[in-house]
Residue, then its C-alpha position, 0 to 999 in steps of 0.5 A: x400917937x400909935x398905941x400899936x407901935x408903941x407896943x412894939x417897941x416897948x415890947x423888950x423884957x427889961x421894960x416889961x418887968x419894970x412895967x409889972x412892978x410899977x402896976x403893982x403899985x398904981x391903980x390900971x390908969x396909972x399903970x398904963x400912963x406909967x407904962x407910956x411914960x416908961x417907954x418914952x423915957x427908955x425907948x425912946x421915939x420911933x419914926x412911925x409916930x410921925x407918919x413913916x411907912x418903912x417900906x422902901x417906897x414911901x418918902x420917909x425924911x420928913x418923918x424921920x426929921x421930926x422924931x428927931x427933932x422931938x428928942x430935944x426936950x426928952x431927957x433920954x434922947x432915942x430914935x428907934x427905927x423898927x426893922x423896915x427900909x427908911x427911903x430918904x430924899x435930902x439930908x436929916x440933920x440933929x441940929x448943934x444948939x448947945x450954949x444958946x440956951x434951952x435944951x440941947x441934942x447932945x448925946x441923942x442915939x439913933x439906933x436900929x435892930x441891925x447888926x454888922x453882918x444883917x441888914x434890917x433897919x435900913x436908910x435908903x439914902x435916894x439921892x447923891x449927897x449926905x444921908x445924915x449930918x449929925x451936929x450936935x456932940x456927943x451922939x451914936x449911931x447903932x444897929x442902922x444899916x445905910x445904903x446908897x445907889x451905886x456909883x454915884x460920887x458924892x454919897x456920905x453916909x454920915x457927916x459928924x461935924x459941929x456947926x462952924x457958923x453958931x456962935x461959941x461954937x466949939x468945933x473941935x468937940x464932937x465925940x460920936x460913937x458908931x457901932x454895928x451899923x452897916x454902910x454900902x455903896x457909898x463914896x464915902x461912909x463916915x467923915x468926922x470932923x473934930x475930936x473923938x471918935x469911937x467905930x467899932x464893929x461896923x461892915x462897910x462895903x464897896x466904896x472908895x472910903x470908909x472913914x475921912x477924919x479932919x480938924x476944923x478950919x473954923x470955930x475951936x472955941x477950946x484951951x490948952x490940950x484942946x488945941x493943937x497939937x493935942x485936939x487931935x485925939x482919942x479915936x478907937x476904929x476897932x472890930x471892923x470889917x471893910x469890903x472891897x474898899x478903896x482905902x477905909x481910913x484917912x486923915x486929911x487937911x493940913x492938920x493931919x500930922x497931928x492925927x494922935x492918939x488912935x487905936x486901928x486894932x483888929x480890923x479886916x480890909x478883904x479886897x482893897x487898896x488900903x486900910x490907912x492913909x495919912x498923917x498919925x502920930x502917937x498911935x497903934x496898930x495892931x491885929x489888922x489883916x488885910x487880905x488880897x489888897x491892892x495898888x499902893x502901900x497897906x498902910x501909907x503914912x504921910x505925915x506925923x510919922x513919930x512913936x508908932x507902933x505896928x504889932x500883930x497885923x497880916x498885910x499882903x496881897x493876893x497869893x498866884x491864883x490871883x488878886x492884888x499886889x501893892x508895893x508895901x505893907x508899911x510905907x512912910x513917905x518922902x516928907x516924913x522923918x520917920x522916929x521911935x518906930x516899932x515893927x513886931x510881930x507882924x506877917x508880910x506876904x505877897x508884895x510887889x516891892x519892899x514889905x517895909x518902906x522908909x521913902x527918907x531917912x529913919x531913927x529909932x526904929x525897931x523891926x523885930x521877930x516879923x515874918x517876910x514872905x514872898x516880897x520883892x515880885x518885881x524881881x529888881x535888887x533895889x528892894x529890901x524886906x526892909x529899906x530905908x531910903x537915907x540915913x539910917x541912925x538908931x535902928x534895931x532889926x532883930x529875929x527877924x525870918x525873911x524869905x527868899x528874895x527873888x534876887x538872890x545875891x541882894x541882902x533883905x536889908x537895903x539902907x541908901x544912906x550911912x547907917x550909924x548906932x545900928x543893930x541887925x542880929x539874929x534874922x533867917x534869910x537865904x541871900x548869898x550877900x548877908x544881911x545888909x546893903x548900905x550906902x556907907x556904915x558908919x560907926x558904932x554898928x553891929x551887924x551880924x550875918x550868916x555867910x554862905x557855907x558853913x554855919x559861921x557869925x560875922x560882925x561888919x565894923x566900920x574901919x578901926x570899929x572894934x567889939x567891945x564886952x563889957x564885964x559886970x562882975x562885982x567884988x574882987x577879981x579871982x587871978x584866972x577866973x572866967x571874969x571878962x569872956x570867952x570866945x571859943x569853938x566848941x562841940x556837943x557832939x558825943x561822936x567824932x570829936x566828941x564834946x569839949x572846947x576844941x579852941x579859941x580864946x578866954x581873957x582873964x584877971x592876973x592879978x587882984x586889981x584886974x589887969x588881963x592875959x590872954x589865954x590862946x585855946x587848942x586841944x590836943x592831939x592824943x587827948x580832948x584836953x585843952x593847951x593854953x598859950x598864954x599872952x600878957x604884960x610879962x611875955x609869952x607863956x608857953x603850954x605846959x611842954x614849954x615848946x614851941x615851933x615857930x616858922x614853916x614844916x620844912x623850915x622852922x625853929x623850935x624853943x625847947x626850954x626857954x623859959x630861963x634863959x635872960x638877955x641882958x644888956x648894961x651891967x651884969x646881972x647875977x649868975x643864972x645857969x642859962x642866962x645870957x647876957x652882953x658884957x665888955x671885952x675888956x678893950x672897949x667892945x662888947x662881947x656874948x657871956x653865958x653862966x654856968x649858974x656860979x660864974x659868967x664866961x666869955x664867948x669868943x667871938x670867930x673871926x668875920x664873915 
C-alpha cells in the first residue's frame, strides 16, 4: 500500500482532527494504525494502490477494477480518484451479489474532485462501448468527469441496470445518485434501468442523449407498489446543464407510460433538439430554459400524458440573428389522451408552429398567465398559440398574453373538434377574429373575446346557451337591494360625462320571498341622474315622469299618465276616474265605457268605416 498516496488522500481537515484526537489517546504506533484505519473507514481506497498512473496514457482499467472490487468487504465502500486522467480500455463493472450470501456492494461511491463545470478527475472511456455498468443498488456517482473519442455511436458513460440472469435478482430496485460529475462526447451518458434516480447538477455536452430510462423486461422480484404501474417512480433530474445535445431525457420500452413520479426542475439545455421525450405521468416540470433548441417539440410526451404540470419553464428557440426553430415548446402526441394538465407561467418564444400542441383530443387542462411570444413563423392559419387537434372538454385558458400571430385574422386558440365546459377569459392577444377558432362549440362554454375597435366583452354561447349568475347572499331579501347583479355602463372619468352609471340593467327582489323585476338603466339628459324603467310580474313601470315615447321621431305615440287607466272585460269593475272598460249595450253587443270616478258612461259608438 502507498503510504504517499495514502497521505494524500487523507490529507482533509475533518480526518486530520479526528486523527489528533485519537493521538492524543494511544501511544505513536497506535496513533498511526488508527490513523491508517481511519482513512480506510472515511476514504476509502484509491485507484493508485493498486497500480494507477492517471496520466492519460497508462492502461488504467485493471486497476480501477480491483479498488472497486476491494470495496466488498470495507464497511464504507469508497473509491476516490485523485484529480489525473484514468484512460480505460473495457468496461469496469460493480458487480450485483446482493441476496447470495456474504457481503454486498450495495451503496458503494465512486467519487472524484471535479465538479460540473471543471474537469479534473477524469475517465478516459478508449473504446466504443460502456465506461462503467454499475449493478449493484443503491450506488453514486460524484465529482467524475467521463469522456468519450467523438463520434463514435456506441459510447455510454454509465449504465445502471441490476444483473437480470442472478438468481432473486430484483431488477426494478436500483436507486443511483449522480451529482457533479461531467460527461462529453458521449452517444449516450447515463442509461438507468429500474426505480430511482437522483441526477443532479451535472454538465453533459455533446451527445445525442443525456439520460435513457426504462423498466426491466426481466428479474422484478418486487410486490404490490413495486410492480407496475407504481415501480416506475421517484426520479429528480434537477440543476443540470445539458450542451449542444440531441434530447437530454427519454423514457423508452413499452413501459414508458408509466414513467411517474419525476421532478425535471431547473435544468438548461443551451443548444439542442430537446430536453424530454417519451412517456411520463404524475410529474413536473418546472424552471427549465431552453435556449436556441431545435428540430422537434421541446418537450414531446408520447405516452402517459395524465396529471402533469408545467410551471416556470422559458422554451424557444433561436432569436433572428440565428439558431433553431422547433415546431413546439409542448407537445402530446396523437396516442396520447392528454387529461389534468396544467400549464402556467411559462414563456414561449421563437417557434415554428404552435408553443402549445395537443395532436389529439384534451381535458381537464388549464393554460394559465403564459407568455407567447413570437410563434407561428411558418405564417400558416392552421397553428394556435394553443391547439388542440380534437375535442376539447373541461379546458381553462386563462390571463394568458399572446403576441402577434403573423396571420393576423387567426385566433391564438385553435380547437379542431367541438370544445364543450370550456373557459377562455382574461387573455391579451391582437388578431381581428377573437380569441378562439373551433370545429363546433358545444354547450356550457364561456368564452370571452376582445373584438377590434372599441374596448368591448363579448360572450360566445352555443345556441340557446344563456349566462347564468348565481347569487349567494344569505338571510332574508331586502325589496330593491342589489342582491342578484348588475350589468351597467359606467364612467370614472371626472371630465366629459363625468363619472356616474350612465346605463344598463340591475335585477332586484320585489318582495321578501325573492321574486325579481328588472330595472332598464339610463341617465339623464340635463343631469348625471339615473332613470329606471322598471320590467316585472306586474307590468311595466315607468320613470318617475310617467312618460313614455313609443315608435319613431316622426311617427310615434306617447303615454302621458297612463298608469291609471284600466282595461276590463266581463262584469264592471267599480268606478275609477280613467278606467275604461267594455260593458253591454244593452241589446246583446258590446260597447266602450269610460268613468268619471262615481259613475261609468257610455261611448257611442259612430257609424262604420
Amino acid at each position: 500500500m502507498s503510504t504517499l498516496s495514502r497521505r494524500h488522500v487523507i490529507g482533509a481537515a475533518g480526518i486530520a482532527a479526528l486523527g489528533a484526537t485519537m493521538a492524543g489517546q494511544l501511544s505513536p504506533a497506535q496513533s498511526a494504525a488508527a490513523a491508517e484505519a481511519t482513512a480506510d473507514a472515511v476514504m476509502g481506497t484509491t485507484p493508485q494502490e493498486f497500480g494507477a498512473v492517471g496520466d492519460g496514457v497508462a492502461d488504467d482499467t485493471d486497476a480501477i477494477q480491483k479498488a472497486i472490487d476491494a470495496q466488498l468487504t470495507r464497511p464504507n465502500k469508497i473509491v476516490f480518484f485523485p484529480p489525473g486522467t484514468y484512460r480505460i480500455t473495457r468496461t469496469l463493472v460493480v458487480p450485483d451479489v446482493e441476496g447470495l450470501g456474504g457481503d454486498n456492494f450495495n451503496r458503494i461511491v465512486l467519487a472524484g474532485a471535479s465538479t460540473m463545470s471543471s474537469r479534473v478527475s477524469i475517465i478516459d472511456v478508449d473504446f466504443d462501448g460502456t465506461g462503467l455498468e454499475m449493478r449493484a443498488p443503491l450506488a453514486a456517482l460524484r465529482g467524475l468527469c467521463f469522456v468519450a473519442p467523438a463520434s463514435l455511436k456506441n459510447t455510454v458513460a454509465v449504465q445502471s441496470a441490476r444483473d437480470a440472469n442472478r438468481v432473486g435478482a430484483n431488477t426494478d430496485d436500483v436507486d443511483l445518485v449522480v451529482t457533479e460529475c461531467t460527461f462529453i462526447e458521449f452517444y449516450l451518458a447515463l442509461r438507468h434501468v429500474g426505480r430511482g434516480l437522483v441526477f443532479t447538477n451535472n454538465l453533459v455536452a455533446v451527445g445525442d442523449f443525456g439520460i435513457d430510462i426504462s423498466w426491466p423486461t426481466a428479474g422484478v422480484s418486487g410486490t404490490g407498489v413495486h410492480l407496475l404501474p407504481y415501480g416506475m417512480r421517484k426520479w429528480l433530474i434537477e440543476g443540470n446543464h445539458f450542451h449542444s445535445m440531441g434530447t437530454a431525457i427519454r423514457t423508452t420500452g413499452e413501459n414508458a407510460a408509466s414513467f411517474r413520479g419525476a421532478i425535471i426542475a431547473n435544468n438548461v439545455l443551451d443548444i439542442g433538439r430537446r430536453l424530454f421525450e417519451g412517456g411520463i405521468i404524475n410529474s413536473t416540470f418546472s424552471g427549465n430554459v431552453v435556449e436556441n433548441g431545435s428540430g422537434g417539440p421541446l418537450i414531446n410526451v408520447t405516452a402517459g400524458g395524465t396529471n402533469l404540470t408545467f410551471t416556470g419553464n422559458v422554451l424557444g428557440g433561436g432569436e433572428p440573428t440565428g439558431g433553431g426553430r422547433p415546431p413546439y415548446s409542448i407537445a402530446f402526441d396523437t396516442a396520447v389522451q392528454a387529461r389534468n394538465v396544467t400549464i402556467t407561467g411559462n414563456t414561449f418564444n421563437w417557434l415554428t408552429r404552435s408553443p402549445v400542441y395537443f395532436a389529439a383530443a384534451a381535458s381537464e387542462v388549464t393554460v394559465s398567465a403564459n407568455s407567447f411570444d413570437n410563434w407561428n413563423l411558418d405564417q400558416d392559419d392552421r397553428w394556435g398559440a394553443v391547439r388542440i387537434n380534437g375535442d376539447a372538454t373541461d379546458v381553462s385558458i386563462l390571463g394568458n398574453i399572446f403576441g402577434a400571430n403573423p396571420v393576423a385574422a387567426a385566433p391564438p386558440v385553435r380547437v379542431i373538434g367541438t370544445i364543450t365546459r370550456s373557459t377562455i377569459t382574461g387573455n391579451t392577444f391582437e388578431n381581428t377574429a377573437g380569441v378562439l377558432w373551433a370545429g363546433a362549440v358545444g354547450a356550457d362554454n364561456v368564452i370571452e373575446r376582445r373584438r377590434a375597435g372599441a374596448m368591448e366583452q363579448e360572450l360566445t354561447a352555443a345556441a340557446n346557451g344563456a349566462l347564468i349568475v348565481r347569487a349567494t347572499t344569505t338571510g332574508a331579501h331586502q325589496v330593491g337591494a342589489d342582491a342578484y347583479g348588475a350589468f351597467v355602463a359606467a364612467s370614472d372619468q371626472s371630465g366629459g360625462a363625468g363619472p356616474g352609471v350612465k346605463g344598463g340593467m340591475r335585477i332586484v327582489p320585489v318582495n321578501e320571498v325573492g321574486s325579481t323585476a328588472v330595472d332598464l338603466l339610463c341617465s339623464t339628459d340635463d343631469e348625471n341622474g339615473v332613470a329606471a324603467m322598471r320590467v316585472g310580474i306586474t307590468g311595466i313601470t315607468p320613470t318617475a315622469d310617467n312618460a313614455r315615447d313609443l315608435g319613431s321621431a316622426e311617427n310615434r305615440m306617447r303615454t302621458v299618465f297612463a298608469h291609471g287607466v284600466q282595461f276590463a272585460a266581463g262584469p264592471r269593475p267599480q268606478p275609477v276616474a280613467g278606467a275604461m272598460a267594455m260593458v253591454s249595450d244593452g241589446a246583446g253587443g258590446s260597447v266602450l265605457a269610460v268613468s268619471d270616478g262615481t259613475t261609468w258612461r257610455r261611448i257611442v259608438l259612430g257609424n262604420p268605416v
